[in-house]
BAPATI-269929 format. One line per field, with one value per residue: x, y, z of N, C-alpha, C in turn. Coordinates in steps of 0.05 Angstrom, whole numbers, plus 5000, padded with zeros to 4 digits. Layout:
<recs>
n_east <- [X, ...]
n_north <- [Y, ...]
n_up <- [Z, ...]
ca_east <- [X, ...]
ca_north <- [Y, ...]
ca_up <- [Z, ...]
c_east <- [X, ...]
c_north <- [Y, ...]
c_up <- [Z, ...]
</recs>
This chain:
<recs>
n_east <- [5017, 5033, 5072, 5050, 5023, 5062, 5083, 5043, 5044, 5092, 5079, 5043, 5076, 5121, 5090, 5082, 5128, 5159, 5134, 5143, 5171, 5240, 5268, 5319, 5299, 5253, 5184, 5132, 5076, 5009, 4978, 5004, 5012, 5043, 5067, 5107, 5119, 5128, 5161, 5212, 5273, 5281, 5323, 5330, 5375, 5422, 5470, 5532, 5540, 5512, 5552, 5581, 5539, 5515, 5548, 5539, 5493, 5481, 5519, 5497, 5436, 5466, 5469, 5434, 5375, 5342, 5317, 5350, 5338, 5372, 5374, 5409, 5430, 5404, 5353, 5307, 5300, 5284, 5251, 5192, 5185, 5212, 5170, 5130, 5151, 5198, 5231, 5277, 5325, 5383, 5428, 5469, 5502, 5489, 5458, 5438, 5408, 5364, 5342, 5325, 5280, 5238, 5214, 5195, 5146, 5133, 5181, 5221, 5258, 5276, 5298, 5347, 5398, 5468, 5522, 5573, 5629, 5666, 5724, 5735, 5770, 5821, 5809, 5843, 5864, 5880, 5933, 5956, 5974, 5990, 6015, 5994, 5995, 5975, 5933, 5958, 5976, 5936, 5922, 5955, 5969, 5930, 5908, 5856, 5790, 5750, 5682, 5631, 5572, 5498, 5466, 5424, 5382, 5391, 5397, 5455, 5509, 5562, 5550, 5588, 5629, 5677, 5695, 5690, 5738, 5780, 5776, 5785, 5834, 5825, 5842, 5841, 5855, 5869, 5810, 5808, 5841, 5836, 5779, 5791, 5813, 5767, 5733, 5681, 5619, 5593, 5525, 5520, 5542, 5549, 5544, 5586, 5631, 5627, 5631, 5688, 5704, 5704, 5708, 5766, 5794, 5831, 5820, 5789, 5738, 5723, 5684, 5726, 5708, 5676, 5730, 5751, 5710, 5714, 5767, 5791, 5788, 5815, 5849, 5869, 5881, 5903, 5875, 5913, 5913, 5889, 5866, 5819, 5750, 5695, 5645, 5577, 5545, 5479, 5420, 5362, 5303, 5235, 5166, 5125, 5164, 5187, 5200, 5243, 5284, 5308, 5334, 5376, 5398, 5426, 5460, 5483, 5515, 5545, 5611, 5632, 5599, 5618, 5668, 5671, 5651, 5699, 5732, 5704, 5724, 5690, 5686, 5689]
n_north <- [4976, 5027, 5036, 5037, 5084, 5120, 5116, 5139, 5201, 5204, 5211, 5243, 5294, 5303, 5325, 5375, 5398, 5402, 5438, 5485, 5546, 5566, 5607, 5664, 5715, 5771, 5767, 5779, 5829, 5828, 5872, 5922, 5976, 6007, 6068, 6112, 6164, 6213, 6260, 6254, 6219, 6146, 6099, 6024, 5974, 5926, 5935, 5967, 5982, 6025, 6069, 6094, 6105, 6152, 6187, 6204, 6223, 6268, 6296, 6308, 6334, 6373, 6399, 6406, 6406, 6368, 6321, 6263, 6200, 6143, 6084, 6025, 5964, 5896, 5866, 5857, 5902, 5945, 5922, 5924, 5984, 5990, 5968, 5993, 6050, 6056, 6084, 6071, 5998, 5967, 5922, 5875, 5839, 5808, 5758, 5772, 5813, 5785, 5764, 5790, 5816, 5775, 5794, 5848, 5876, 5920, 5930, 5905, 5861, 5860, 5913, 5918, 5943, 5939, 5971, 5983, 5952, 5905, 5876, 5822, 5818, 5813, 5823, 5852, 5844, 5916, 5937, 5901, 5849, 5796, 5788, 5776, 5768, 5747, 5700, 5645, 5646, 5649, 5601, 5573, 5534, 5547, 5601, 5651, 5658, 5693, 5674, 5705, 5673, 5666, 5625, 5605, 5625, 5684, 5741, 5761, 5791, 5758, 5706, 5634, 5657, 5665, 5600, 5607, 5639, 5603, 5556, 5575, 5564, 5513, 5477, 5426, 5421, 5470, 5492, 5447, 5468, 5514, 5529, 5498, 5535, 5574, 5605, 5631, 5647, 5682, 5716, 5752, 5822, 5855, 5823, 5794, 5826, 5836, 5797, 5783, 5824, 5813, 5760, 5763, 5756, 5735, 5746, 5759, 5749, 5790, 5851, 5918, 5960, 5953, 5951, 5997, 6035, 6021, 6041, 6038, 5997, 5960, 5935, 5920, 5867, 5861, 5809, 5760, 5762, 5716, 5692, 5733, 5749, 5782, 5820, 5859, 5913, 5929, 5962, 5980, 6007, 6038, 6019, 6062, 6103, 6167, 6226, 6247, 6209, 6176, 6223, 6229, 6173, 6171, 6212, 6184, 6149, 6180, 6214, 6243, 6221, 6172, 6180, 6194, 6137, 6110, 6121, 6082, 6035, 6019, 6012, 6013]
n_up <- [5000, 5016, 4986, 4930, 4947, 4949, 4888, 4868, 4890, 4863, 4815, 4813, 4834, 4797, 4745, 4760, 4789, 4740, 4711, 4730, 4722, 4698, 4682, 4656, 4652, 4663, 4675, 4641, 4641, 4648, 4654, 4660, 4630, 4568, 4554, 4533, 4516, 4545, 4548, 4570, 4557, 4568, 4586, 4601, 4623, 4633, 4688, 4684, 4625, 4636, 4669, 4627, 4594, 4628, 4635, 4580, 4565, 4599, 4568, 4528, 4551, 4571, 4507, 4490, 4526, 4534, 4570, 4608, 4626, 4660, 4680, 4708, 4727, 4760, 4727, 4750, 4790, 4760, 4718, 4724, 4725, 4671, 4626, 4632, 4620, 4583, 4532, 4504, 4509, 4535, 4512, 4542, 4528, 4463, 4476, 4515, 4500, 4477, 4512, 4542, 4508, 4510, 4538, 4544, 4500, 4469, 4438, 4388, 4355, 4307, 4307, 4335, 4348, 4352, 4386, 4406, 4424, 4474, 4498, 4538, 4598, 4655, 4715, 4767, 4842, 4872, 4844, 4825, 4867, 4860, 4815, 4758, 4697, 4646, 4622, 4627, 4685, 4718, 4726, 4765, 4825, 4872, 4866, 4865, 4840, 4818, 4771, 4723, 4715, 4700, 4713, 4695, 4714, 4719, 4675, 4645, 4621, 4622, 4632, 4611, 4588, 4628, 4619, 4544, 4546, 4581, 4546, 4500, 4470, 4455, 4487, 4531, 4590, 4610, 4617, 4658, 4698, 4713, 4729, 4779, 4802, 4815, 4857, 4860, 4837, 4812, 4806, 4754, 4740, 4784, 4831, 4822, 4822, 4883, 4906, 4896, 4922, 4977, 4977, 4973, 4928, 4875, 4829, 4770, 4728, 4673, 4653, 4615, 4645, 4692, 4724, 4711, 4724, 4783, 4802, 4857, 4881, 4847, 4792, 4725, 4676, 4610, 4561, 4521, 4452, 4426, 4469, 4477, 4488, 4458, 4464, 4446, 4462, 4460, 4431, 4425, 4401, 4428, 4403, 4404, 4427, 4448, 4408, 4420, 4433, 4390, 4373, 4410, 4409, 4361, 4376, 4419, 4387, 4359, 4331, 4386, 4427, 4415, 4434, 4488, 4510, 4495, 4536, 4580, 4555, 4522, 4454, 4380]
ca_east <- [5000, 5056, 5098, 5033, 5022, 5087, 5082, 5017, 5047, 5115, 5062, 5034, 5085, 5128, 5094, 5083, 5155, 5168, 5117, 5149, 5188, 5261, 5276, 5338, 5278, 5225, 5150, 5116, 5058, 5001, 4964, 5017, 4996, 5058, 5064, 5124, 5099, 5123, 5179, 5232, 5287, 5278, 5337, 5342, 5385, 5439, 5493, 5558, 5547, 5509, 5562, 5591, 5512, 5502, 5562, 5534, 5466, 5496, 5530, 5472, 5428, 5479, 5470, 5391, 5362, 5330, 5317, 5353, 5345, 5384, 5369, 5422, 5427, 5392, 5330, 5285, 5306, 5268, 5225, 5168, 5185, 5207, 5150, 5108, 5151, 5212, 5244, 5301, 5334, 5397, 5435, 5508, 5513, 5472, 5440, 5426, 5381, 5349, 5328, 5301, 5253, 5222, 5189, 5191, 5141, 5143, 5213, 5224, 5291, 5284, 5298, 5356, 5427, 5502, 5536, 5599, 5634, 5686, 5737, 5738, 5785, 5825, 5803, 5859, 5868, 5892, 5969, 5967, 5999, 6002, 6039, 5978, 5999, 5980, 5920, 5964, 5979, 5907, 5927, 5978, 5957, 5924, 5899, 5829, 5786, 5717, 5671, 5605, 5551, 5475, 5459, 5395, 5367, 5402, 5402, 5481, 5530, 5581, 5554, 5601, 5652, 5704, 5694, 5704, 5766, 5797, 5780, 5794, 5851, 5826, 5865, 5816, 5873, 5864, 5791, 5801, 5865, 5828, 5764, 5801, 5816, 5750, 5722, 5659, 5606, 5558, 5500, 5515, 5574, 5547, 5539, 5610, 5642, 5621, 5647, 5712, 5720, 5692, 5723, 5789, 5805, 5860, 5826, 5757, 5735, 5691, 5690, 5737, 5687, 5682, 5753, 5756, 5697, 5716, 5793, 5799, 5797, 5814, 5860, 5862, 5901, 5880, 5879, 5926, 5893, 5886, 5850, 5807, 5726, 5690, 5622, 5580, 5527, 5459, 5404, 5331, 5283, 5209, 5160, 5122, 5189, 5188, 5217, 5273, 5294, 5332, 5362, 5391, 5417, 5441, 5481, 5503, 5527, 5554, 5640, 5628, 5590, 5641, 5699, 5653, 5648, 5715, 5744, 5711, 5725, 5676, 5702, 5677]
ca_north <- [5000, 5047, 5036, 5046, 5120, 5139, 5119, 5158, 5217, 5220, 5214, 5273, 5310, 5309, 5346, 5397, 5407, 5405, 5457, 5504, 5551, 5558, 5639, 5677, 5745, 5772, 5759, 5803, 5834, 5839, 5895, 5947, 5993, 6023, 6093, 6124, 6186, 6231, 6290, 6247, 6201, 6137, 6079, 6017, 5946, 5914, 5942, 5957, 6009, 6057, 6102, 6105, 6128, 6169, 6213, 6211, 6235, 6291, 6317, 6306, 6345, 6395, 6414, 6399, 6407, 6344, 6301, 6237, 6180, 6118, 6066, 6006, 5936, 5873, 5868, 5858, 5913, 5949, 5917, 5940, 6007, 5989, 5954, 6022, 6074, 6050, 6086, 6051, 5985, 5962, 5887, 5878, 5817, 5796, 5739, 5792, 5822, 5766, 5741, 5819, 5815, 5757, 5812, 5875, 5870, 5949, 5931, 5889, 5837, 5884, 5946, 5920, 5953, 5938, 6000, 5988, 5929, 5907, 5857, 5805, 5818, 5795, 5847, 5835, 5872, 5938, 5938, 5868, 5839, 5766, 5782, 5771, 5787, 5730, 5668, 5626, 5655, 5640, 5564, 5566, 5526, 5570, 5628, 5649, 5667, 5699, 5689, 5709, 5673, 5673, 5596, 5598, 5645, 5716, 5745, 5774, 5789, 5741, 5674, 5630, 5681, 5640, 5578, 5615, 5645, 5583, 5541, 5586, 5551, 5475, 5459, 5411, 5418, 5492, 5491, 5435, 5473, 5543, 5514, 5482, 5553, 5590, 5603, 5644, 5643, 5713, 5716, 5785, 5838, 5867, 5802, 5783, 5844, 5842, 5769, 5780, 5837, 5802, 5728, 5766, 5742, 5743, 5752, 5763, 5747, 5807, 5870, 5935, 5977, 5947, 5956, 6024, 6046, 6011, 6036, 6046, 5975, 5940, 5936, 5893, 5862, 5854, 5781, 5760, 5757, 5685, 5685, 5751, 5742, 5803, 5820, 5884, 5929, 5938, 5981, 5976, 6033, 6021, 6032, 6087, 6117, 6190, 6230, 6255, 6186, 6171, 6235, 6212, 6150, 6191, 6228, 6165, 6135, 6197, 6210, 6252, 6194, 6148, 6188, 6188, 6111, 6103, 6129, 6062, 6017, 6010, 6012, 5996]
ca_up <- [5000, 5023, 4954, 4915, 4949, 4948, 4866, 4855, 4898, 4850, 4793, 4815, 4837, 4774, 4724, 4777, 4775, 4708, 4705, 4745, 4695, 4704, 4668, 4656, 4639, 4671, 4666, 4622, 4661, 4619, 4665, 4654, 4600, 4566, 4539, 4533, 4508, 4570, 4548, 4574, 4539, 4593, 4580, 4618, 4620, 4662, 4702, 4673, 4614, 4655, 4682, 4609, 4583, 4635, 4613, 4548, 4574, 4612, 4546, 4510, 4563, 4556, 4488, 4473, 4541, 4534, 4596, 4597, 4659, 4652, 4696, 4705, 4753, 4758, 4718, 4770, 4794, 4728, 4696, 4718, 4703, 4637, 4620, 4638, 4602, 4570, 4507, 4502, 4527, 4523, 4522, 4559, 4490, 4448, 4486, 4534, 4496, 4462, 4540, 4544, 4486, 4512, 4566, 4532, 4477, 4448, 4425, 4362, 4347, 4281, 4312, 4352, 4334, 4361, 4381, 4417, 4435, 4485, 4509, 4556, 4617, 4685, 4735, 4793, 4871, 4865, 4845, 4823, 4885, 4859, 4790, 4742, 4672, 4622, 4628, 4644, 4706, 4737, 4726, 4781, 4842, 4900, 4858, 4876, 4815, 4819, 4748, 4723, 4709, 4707, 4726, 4687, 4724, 4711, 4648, 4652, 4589, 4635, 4619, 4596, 4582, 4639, 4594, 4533, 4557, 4585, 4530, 4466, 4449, 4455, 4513, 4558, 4619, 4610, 4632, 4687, 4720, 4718, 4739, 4799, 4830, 4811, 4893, 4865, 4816, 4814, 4785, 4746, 4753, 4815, 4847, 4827, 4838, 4903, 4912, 4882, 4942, 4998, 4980, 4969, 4902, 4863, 4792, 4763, 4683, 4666, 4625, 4629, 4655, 4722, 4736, 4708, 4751, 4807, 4805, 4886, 4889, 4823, 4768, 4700, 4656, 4583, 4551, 4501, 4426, 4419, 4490, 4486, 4478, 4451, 4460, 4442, 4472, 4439, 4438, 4411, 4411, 4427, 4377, 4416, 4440, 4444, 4381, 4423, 4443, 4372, 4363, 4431, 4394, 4339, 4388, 4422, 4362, 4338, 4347, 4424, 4442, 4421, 4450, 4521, 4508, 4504, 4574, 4607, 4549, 4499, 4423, 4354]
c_east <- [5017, 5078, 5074, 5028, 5043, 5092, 5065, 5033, 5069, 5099, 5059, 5047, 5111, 5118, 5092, 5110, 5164, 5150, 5127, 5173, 5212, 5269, 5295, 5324, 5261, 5209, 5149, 5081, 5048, 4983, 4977, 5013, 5026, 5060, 5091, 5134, 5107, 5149, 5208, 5250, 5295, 5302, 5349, 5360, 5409, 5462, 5512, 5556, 5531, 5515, 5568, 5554, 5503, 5516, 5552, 5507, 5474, 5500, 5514, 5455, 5443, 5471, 5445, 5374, 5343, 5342, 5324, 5352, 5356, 5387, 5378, 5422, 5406, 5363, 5307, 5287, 5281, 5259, 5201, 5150, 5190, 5185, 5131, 5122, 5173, 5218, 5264, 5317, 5361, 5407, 5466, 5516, 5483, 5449, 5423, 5399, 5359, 5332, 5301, 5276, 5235, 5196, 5177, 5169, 5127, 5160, 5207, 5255, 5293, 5299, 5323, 5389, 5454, 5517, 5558, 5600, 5670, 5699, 5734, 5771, 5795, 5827, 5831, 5861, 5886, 5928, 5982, 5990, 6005, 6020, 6028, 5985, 5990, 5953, 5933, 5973, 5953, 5905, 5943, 5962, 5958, 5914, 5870, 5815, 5747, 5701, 5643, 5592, 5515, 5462, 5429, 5378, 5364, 5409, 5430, 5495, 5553, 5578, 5567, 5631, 5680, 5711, 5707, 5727, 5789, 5797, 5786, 5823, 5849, 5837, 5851, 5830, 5869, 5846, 5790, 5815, 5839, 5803, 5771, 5799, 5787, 5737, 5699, 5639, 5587, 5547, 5493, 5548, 5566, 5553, 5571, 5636, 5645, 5645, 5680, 5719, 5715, 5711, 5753, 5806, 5823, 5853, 5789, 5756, 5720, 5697, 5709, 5719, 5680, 5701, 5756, 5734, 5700, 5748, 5805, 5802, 5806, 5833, 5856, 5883, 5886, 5900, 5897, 5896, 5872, 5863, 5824, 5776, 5716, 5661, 5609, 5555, 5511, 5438, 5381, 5306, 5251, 5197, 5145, 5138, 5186, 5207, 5249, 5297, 5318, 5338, 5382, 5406, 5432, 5466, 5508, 5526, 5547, 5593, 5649, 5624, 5612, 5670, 5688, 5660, 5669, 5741, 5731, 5706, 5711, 5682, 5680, 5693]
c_north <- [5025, 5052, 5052, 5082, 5124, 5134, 5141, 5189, 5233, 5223, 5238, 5296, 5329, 5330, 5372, 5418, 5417, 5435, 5488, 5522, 5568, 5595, 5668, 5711, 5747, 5770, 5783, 5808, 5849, 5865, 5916, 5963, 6001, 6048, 6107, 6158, 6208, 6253, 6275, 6215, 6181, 6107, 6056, 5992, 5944, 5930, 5942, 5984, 6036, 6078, 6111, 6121, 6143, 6195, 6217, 6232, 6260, 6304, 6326, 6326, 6367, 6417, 6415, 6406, 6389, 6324, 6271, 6219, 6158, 6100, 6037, 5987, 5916, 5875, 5870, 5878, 5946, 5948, 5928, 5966, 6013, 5982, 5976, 6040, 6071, 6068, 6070, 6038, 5980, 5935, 5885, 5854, 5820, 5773, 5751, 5798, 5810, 5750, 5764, 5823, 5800, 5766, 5837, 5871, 5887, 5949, 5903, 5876, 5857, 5904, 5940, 5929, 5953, 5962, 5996, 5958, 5938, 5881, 5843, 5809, 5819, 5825, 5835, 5857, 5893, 5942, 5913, 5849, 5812, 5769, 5775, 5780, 5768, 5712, 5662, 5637, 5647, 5611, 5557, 5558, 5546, 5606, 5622, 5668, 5672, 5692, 5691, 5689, 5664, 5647, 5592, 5617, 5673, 5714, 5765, 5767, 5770, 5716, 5666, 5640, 5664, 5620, 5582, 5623, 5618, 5557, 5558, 5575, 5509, 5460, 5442, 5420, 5452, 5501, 5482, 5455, 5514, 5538, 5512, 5507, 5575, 5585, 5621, 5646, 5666, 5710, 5744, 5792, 5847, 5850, 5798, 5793, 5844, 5817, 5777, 5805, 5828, 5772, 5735, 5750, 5749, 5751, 5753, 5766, 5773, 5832, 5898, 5957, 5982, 5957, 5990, 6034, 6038, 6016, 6037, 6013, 5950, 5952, 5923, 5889, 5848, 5828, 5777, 5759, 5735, 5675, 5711, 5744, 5770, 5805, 5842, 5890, 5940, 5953, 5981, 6004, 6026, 6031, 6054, 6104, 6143, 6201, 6232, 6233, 6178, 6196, 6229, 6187, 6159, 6205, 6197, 6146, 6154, 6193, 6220, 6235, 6175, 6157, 6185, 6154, 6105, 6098, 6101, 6038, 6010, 6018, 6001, 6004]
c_up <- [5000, 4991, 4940, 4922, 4944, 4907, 4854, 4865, 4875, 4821, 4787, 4812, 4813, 4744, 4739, 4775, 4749, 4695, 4717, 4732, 4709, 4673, 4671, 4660, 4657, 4666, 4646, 4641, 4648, 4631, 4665, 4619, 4594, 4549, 4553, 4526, 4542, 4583, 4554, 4565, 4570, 4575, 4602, 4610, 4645, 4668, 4681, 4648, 4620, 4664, 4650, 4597, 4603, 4633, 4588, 4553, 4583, 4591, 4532, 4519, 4566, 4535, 4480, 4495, 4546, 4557, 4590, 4628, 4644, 4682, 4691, 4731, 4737, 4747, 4734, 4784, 4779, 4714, 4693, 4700, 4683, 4624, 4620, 4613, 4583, 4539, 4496, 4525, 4510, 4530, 4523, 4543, 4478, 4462, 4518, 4524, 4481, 4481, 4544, 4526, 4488, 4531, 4553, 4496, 4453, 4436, 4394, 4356, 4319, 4283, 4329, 4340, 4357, 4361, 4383, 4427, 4458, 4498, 4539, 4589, 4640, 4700, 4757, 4815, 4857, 4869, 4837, 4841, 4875, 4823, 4768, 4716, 4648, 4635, 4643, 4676, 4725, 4736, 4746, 4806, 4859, 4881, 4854, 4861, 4819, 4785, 4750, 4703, 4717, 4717, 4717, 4699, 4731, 4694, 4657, 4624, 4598, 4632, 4610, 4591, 4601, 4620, 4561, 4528, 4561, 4564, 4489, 4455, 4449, 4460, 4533, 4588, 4623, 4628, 4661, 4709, 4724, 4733, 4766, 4821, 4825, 4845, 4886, 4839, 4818, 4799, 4774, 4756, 4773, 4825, 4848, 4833, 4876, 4918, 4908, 4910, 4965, 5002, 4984, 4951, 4897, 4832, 4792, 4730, 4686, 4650, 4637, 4647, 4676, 4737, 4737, 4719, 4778, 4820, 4832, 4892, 4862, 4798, 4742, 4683, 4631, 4573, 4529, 4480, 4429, 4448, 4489, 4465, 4477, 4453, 4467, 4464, 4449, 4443, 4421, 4423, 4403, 4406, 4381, 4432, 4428, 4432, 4399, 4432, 4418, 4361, 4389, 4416, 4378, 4361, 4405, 4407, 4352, 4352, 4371, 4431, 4448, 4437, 4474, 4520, 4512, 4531, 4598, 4583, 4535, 4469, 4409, 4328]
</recs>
């Protein structure tokens, strides 16, 4: 009798599970009305190129008088209010913003454009006390290696990106030995930022941007060729986005923008 319930129970309880959805994105929440429609140029997405657009905004607001907010961090964080007023979002890769479209559904995969991209690189303590200058160097036993990623359940431009790195040259021993000293896994660059000063790491995968806003505690060292993964920053403008929203892109795109862009590392 006791076998038989406990069969019917896992009967039960299985698709239950299986049912229970497992999402890098946020819901879409179909009671939010959106209208964007409201004088001001509103841009949100993940952590990380925020300080560089909010110099841009600044310049921009400068010369046009046009109101810009930019609102960066963890999606949940934002959604909502994107979901209400949103002009423009942006995606820290590509698979970023292909998790974001699955919520946002003013925006269009049509409409979505690659502005700036940027390299892959080893954040290390400030002054590089352990001698970090190369990969291989984070293969040496006892070095304590923060990376990012989202575990299925944060949408973060960091996914992967360790992996990529330690396996771009189709070394298997590469992965295991780097692997071996990784002591932190964030879910996001905040998250792993955070880790990487708290655990007292010796190294962190992630983008320049971090480092170079974070220079009171953080340095970096850029990847050789043969090891460096590249991945851009994009930007999609809704389809009731307020006019002044893409001459704002126009400006961001333009060569000010990109000289702003460049001071924490973003190129094209």
């Amino acid at each position: 009798m006791l076998r038989k319930l406990t069969r019917f129970l896992l009967a039960a309880l299985i698709p239950a599970v299986l049912a229970i959805p497992l999402s890098a994105h946020e819901d879409l929440d179909p009671s939010i009305k959106h209208n964007a429609h409201d004088g001001v140029v509103r841009l949100y997405g993940a952590g990380g190129p925020d300080t560089a657009f909010r110099k841009v905004a600044a310049a921009f607001t400068t010369e046009t008088g046009i109101k810009v907010e930019v609102t960066g961090g963890p999606e949940p964080t934002w959604s909502k209010k994107a979901q209400a007023d949103a002009d423009i979002l942006w995606g820290t890769a590509e698979e970023d913003m292909t998790a974001l479209l699955e919520t946002y559904n003013n925006f269009s995969w049509d409409d979505v454009t690659p502005i700036y991209i940027r390299p892959a690189i080893v954040a290390v303590k400030k002054g590089n006390p352990k001698g970090i200058h190369r990969f291989e160097d984070l293969l040496k036993d006892g070095m304590r290696i923060v990376v990012t990623e989202g575990a299925g359940v944060a949408n973060t431009s960091g996914t992967g990106v360790w992996e990529d790195v330690a396996g771009r040259t189709g070394r298997l021993d590469d992965v295991k030995r780097f692997r071996k000293n990784i002591v932190g896994f964030g879910k996001g660059s905040g998250p792993s930022f955070r880790m990487f000063v708290d655990k007292d790491a010796d190294a962190w995968i992630t983008w320049p941007d971090w480092p170079i806003t974070h220079s009171e505690k953080a340095d970096y060292v850029v990847l050789a060729k043969e090891r460096t993964i590249w991945r851009d920053v994009n930007v999609v403008l809704a389809s009731d986005a307020d006019p002044e929203a893409k001459q704002f892109l126009d400006f961001l795109n333009s060569d000010r923008g990109a000289a702003i862009m460049k001071t924490e590392g973003w190129v094209r």
